[in-house]
N, C-alpha and C positions, 0 to 999 in steps of 0.2 A: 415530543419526538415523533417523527414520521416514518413511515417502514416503505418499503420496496420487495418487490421481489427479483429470488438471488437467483437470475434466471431460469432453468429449468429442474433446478434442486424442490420445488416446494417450498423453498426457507424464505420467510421476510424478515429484511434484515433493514437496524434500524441504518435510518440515511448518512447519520454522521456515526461511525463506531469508531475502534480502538486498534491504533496501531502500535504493536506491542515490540517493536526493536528496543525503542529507547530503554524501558526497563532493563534488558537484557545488557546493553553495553552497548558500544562504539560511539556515543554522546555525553562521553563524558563522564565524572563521577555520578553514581547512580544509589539511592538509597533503598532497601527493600521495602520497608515500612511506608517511605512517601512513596513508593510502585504502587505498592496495595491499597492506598488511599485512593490514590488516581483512578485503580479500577473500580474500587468500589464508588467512586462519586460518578464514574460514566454507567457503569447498572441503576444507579438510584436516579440519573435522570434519562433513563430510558435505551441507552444501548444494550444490546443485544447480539453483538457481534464483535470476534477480537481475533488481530490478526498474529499469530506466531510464526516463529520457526527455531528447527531444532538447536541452528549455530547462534541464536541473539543470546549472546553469554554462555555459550556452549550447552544450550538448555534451562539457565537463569527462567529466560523468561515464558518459558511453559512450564516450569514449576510453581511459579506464580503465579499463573493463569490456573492451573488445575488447583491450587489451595484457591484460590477466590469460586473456582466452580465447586468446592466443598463445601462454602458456608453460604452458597448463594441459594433462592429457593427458584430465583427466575430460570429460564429457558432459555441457556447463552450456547450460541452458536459459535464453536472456534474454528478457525481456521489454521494449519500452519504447515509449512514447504516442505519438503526433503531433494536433497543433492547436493546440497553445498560442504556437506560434512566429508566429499570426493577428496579425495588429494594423493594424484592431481583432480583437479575438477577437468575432467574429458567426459567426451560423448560417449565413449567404452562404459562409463563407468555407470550410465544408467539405467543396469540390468538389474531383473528380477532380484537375485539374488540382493546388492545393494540394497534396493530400495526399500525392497523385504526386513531388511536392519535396520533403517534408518525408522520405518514406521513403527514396529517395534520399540528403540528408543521409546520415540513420541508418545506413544501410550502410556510406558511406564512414565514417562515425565508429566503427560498430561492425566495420571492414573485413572484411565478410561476405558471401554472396552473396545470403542469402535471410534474413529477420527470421524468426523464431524464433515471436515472440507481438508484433503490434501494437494496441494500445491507445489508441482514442479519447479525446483526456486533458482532463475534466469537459467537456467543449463547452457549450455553453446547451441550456434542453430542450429550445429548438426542432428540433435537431438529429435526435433521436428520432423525432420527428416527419416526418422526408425522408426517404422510403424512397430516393431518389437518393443518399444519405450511402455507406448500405451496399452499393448497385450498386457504388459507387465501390468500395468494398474488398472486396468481390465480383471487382473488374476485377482491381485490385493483384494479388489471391491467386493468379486465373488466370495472371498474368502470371509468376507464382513469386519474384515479388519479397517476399511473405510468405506464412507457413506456415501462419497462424492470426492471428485477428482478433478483438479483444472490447471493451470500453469500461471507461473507470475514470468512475465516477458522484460527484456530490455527495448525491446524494437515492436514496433507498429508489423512486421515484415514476419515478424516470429506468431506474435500473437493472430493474424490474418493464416499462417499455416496452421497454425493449432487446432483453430476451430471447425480445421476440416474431418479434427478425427471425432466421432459422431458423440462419443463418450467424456468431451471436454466441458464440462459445465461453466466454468466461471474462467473468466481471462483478469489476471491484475496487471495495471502497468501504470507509469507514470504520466498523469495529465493535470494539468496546473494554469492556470494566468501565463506561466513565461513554457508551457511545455505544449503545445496546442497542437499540434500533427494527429492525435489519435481524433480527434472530429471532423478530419476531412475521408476516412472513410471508414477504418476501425470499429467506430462506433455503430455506425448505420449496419455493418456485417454480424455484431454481435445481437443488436437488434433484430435483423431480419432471422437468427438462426436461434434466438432464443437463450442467448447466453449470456450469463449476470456479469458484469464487468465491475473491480474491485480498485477504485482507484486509491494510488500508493504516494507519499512525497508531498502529498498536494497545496503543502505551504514552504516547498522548496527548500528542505532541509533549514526551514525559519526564518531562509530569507523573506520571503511575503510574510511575516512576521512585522517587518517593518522596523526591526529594534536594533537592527546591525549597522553598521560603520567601518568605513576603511581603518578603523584603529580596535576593531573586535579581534578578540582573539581566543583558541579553542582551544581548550585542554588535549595534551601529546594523544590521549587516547579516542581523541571527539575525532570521528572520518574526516568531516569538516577540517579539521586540521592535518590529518595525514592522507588524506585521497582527492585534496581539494582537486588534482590533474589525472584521475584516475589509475594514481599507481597501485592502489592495492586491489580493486574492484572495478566495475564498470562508471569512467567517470558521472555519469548521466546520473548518479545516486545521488551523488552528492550537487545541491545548491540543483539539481534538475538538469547537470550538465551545464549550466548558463556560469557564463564571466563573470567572476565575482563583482567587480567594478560596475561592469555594464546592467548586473543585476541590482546592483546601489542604484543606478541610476533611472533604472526602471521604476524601480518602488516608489522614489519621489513622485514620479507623474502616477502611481497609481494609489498612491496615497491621498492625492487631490480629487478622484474619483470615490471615495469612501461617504456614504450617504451619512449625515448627520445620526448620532446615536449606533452607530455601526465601529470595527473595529477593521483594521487592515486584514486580520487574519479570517472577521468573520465576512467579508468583501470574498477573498477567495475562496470558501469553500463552500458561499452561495454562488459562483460561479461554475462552480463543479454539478450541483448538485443542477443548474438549471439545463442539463443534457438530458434528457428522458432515457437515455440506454445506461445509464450511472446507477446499479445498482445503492453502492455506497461509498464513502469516502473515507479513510482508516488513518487523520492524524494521529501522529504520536505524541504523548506525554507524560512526562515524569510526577505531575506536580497535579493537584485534584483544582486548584485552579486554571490550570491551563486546558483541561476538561471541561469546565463549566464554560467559561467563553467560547471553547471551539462547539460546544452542543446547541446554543444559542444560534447557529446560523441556521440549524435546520427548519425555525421556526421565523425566519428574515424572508420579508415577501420577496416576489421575482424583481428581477435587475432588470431594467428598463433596454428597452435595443438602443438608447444612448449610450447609457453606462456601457452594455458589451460592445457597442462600436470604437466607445473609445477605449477598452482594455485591447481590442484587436491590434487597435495603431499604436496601442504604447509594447507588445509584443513584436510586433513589425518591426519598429521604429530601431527599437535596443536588440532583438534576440533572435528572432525571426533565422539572419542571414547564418548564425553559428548555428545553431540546435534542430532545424525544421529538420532540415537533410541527414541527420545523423541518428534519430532514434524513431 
């Protein structure tokens, strides 16, 4: 494993960690004991880094994250959101007061004394928009109830505001093979100001997985099957925003691009990682095999400017004209 640093936090975090929804829910049937496998097989081969939040399973999955930080002896770095527990979810609602409860939860779920990395989880833009927001977690930090503070964005537009307020350490957002708009300037802003960037999705909700078909089908509770058009969340979660179809159809040409003794999934997330503003990348997984292969790419030499010229035009070709302009 190879570490980074998580921009102006101090923290090196490894390159490939743990994105911790799936344990939590909206993927499907989920097992506690294969969760806790998963984590414990991405500690033991070098991550250090896991992402929460309070709603993945209404707290499921920071329960589990804090009993694996109980019997761990390593130096694991979590991360996890507050806001989405709002309802309604509005811009009103991300005051002191709020937020003040929701970290609270977090601690007793992650039973800890001080949060690690708190994360604003997609709020509306308006939010961006209140300098009052980040007073608020300006207070929290003082208060030492978190360590660091950053936001998880839906939009390149949000995440580009964010990092104006001086105290926003880390930006997460979605950047993938078929989701490419955050490196035409995102990236180079985060860079220039010093801010670790946490990238989320990064195997398209499993479509760059490569394992899907027009005849797959998702369990009623998998988002994949109930947000595939973003009726319950922000479509862009799911499948990265991209056409189902047209993302089948991409994979094919990007499956012919996969170097010999490499896997489809470990192709994209040596793509991710060859961005130098990429702190880290946080697929999710259920299964302590699907851990091991995705940790395997951190150690996959660089992809040639063939290979990314032709992931460009197979992007272009299929996806480009839906998804560039809208996140």
């Amino acid at each position: 494993m190879h570490y980074r640093q998580l921009g102006s936090t101090g923290l090196k975090v490894s390159e490939i960690s743990f994105g911790a929804w799936a344990i939590g829910g909206s993927w499907g049937e989920v097992n506690d004991d294969s969760s806790l496998e998963a984590l414990r097989a991405a500690v033991d081969a070098g991550v250090n880094f896991i992402d929460t939040a309070d709603v993945y399973g209404d707290g499921r999955s920071e329960r589990l994250v804090g009993k694996l930080k109980k019997e761990r002896k390593e130096q694991l770095v979590v991360a996890t959101k507050a806001g989405r527990r709002l309802s309604p979810h509005t811009a009103a609602g991300y005051n002191y007061e709020n937020l003040s409860g929701f970290v609270e939860r977090s601690l007793r779920n992650l039973d800890v004394e001080a949060l690690d990395l708190v994360q604003l989880h997609c709020p509306p833009t308006e939010v961006y928009y209140r300098p009052e927001v980040f007073d608020a977690m300006d207070r929290l930090q003082k208060e030492g109830k978190i360590r660091h503070y950053g936001v998880s964005v839906e939009k390149v537009e949000e995440g580009l505001k964010a990092i104006e307020y001086p105290n926003v350490e880390t930006v997460q957002i979605i950047f993938n093979m078929v989701r490419q708009r955050p490196r035409e300037l995102f990236l180079q802003q985060c860079g220039n100001r010093n801010v670790g960037v946490i990238v989320r999705v990064p195997l398209a909700s499993g479509l760059l997985t490569g394992k899907f078909t027009k005849d797959s089908s998702f369990d009623v509770h998998d988002h994949r099957h109930f947000n595939r058009y973003g009726e319950h969340f922000d479509r862009g979660e799911t499948f990265a925003g991209v056409d189902y179809d047209k993302g089948l159809a991409a994979v094919e040409e990007l499956k012919m691009l996969v170097p010999d003794g490499w896997t489809l999934p470990q192709l994209a997330l040596r793509w991710i990682l060859m961005h130098d503003e990429v702190s880290c990348t946080i697929p999710g997984a259920k299964r302590s095999a699907q851990v091991e292969e995705n940790v395997q790419a951190a150690d996959m030499p660089p992809l040639s400017e063939e290979t990314m010229a032709a992931i460009d035009a197979v992007y272009e070709r299929y996806v480009y004209a839906d998804v560039h302009h809208r996140w």
